[in-house]
N, C-alpha and C positions, 0 to 999 in steps of 0.2 A: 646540816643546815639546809633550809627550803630554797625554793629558786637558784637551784644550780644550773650551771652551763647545762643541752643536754644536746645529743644528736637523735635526726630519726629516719626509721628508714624500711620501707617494704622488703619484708624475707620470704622466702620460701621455706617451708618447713618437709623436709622429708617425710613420711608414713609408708614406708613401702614402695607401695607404685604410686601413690598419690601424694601431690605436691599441697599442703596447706599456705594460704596465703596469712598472713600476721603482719602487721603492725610493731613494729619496733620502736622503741627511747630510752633510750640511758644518758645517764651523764655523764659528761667529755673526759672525765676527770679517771684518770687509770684506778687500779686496784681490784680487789675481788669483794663483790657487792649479793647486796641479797634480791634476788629476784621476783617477781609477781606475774603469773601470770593472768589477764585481762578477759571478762566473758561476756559478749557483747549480748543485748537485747536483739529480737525477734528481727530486729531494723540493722543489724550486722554493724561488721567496723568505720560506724558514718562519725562526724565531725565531732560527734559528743564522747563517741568509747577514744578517739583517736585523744582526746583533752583529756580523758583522766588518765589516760598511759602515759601524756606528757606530764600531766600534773603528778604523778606518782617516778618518771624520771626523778623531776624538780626538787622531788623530798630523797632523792639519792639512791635508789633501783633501777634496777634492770625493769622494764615494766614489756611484754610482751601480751599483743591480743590477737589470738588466731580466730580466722573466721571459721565460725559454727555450721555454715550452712556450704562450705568447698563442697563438699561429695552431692551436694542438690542443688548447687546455683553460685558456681563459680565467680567471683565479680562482683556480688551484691553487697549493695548497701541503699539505702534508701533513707526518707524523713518520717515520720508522724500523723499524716493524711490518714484519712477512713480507709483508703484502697491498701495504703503501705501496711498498714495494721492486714488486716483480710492478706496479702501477700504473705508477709511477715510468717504470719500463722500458717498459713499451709505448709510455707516452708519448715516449721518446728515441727509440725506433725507428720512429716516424713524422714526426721530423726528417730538413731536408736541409742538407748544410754550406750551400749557397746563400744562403738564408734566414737561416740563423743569422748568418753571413756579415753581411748587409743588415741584420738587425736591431740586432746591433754597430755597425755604420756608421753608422746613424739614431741611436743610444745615444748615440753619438761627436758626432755633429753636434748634438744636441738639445743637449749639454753646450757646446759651444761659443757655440751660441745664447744659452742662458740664465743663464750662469753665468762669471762671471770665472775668468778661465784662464793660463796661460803656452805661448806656441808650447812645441811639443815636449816638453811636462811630460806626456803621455798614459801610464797605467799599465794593467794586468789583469791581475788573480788569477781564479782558477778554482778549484774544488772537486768531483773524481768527475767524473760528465758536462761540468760546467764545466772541469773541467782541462783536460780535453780541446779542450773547443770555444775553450777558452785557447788553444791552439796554433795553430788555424784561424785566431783574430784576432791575433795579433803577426803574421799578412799583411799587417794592413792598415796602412797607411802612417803614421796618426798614431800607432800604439802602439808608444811605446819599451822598454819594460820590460814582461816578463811572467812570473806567478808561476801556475805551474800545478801545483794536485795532484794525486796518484792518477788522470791522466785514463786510464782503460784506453783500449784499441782505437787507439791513436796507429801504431801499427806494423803493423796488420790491419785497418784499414777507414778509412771514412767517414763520418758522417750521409749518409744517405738512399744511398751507396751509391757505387762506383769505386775509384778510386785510392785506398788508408791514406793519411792525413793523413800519415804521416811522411815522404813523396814532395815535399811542399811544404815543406821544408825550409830549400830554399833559397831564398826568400822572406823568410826571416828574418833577411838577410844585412841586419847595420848596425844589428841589435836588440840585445837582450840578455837570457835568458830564464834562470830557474830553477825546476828541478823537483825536486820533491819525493814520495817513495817511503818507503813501509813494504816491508822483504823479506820480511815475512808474509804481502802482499799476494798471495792467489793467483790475481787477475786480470789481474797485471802481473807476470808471470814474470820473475826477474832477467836472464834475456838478452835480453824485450823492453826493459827500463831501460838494458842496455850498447846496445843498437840505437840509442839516440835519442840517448845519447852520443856516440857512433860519428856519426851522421849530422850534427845539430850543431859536432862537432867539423870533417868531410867538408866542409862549407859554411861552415866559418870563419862563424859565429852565437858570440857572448860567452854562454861557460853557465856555471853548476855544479848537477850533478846530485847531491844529498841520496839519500843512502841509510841509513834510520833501522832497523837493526837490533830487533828484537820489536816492532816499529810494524806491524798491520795498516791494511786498506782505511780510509779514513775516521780515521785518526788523530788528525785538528784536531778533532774535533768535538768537543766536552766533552758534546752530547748523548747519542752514539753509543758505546754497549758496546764497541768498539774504540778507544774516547780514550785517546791514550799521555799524560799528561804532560810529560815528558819531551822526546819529539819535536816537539810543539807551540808548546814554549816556545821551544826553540831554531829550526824553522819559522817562526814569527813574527819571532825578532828579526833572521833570517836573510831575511822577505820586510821590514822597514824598513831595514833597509840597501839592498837592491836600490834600492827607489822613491827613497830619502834621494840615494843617488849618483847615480840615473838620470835622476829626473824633478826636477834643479836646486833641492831643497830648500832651506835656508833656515833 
């Protein structure tokens, strides 16, 4: 049931020697629940990644978002500005999938740690940069389901540099991933969107690819000058169904 009790609360996440900062929500309500973990946009864990963590408590998950950019810029989060964007970005571009990689996996293990769970209930959504680094983690073993938006550069590169992400595709195989696209997006050209279909399909990966017609970059945001309505709503009801069938709901 939606709009549950929920609690929230700043964690530290273990890696080693380095502490990640995350965003925490669950709901008040005991048991062992299926988890998600949350992957902020370029603009880090600000007011809008911090509302779909609650709003993803509310529908009865563990919802956890670690900041992407700990190891470059402790502390950030920022809004939407020309300048935040140009920040934003230099900060991504001194990311390495590696790391981001290992930070995910400590995310993952810290949840397991401290928080009643179900085998095999692991989820992740992405947003922009997180959409992307979405893709990088439905590699990893615990993550069955993954909802990734607008991540540009899936078909043209990497964090920190090599092989496109879209090369580890098959990796994916035994997941089940959905992705979601504005065709106004002019970072994500529509034949980089048929490519990642094409490749997913290639590697037999379970998808459906959203193609949201007058939906620019950043469409989910209700912050951001580009919030479709429209897109969003159906987006949403389209990432609880994913987690509802995937992650053994209830």
């Amino acid at each position: 049931m939606a709009n549950r009790e929920i609690s929230t609360n700043s964690v530290k996440v273990p890696n080693g020697s380095l502490e990640i900062e995350a965003y925490l929500a669950m709901p008040t309500s005991a048991g062992a629940l299926p988890q998600i973990v949350v992957l902020p946009e370029i603009y880090s864990n600000n007011d809008h990644i911090r509302d779909v963590t609650q709003r993803l408590a509310k529908e009865g998950y563990i919802a956890i978002a670690p900041a992407l950019f700990q190891r470059i810029a402790p502390g950030f989060e920022t809004g939407y500005t020309a300048e935040d964007v140009k920040i934003g970005k230099d900060y991504k571009d001194k990311t390495k999938a590696e790391e981001l990689i290992s930070d995910i996996q400590a995310t993952i293990n810290y949840l397991i740690s401290q928080t009643p769970t179900k085998i095999n209930a692991i989820g992740c959504i992405g947003f922009c940069f997180g959409g992307h680094v979405a893709y990088l983690a439905a590699t990893l073993p615990e993550i069955q389901a993954t909802a990734s938006f607008y991540g540009a550069g899936i078909t043209t590169m990497t964090p920190g540099g090599g092989e496109p992400t879209i090369n580890r595709t098959k990796e994916l195989a035994g997941r089940t991933i959905y992705a979601f696209f504005g065709m106004e997006d002019a970072s994500i050209p529509a034949k980089e969107v048929d490519k990642i279909e094409a490749a997913l399909e290639r590697n037999q990966v379970l998808n459906r690819i959203f193609r949201y017609e007058g939906a620019d970059h950043g469409f989910f945001c209700d912050q951001r000058a580009s919030y479709n309505e429209a897109a969003a709503a159906d987006a949403w009801n389209q990432v609880k169904q994913l987690f509802r069938q995937e992650l053994q709901m209830t």
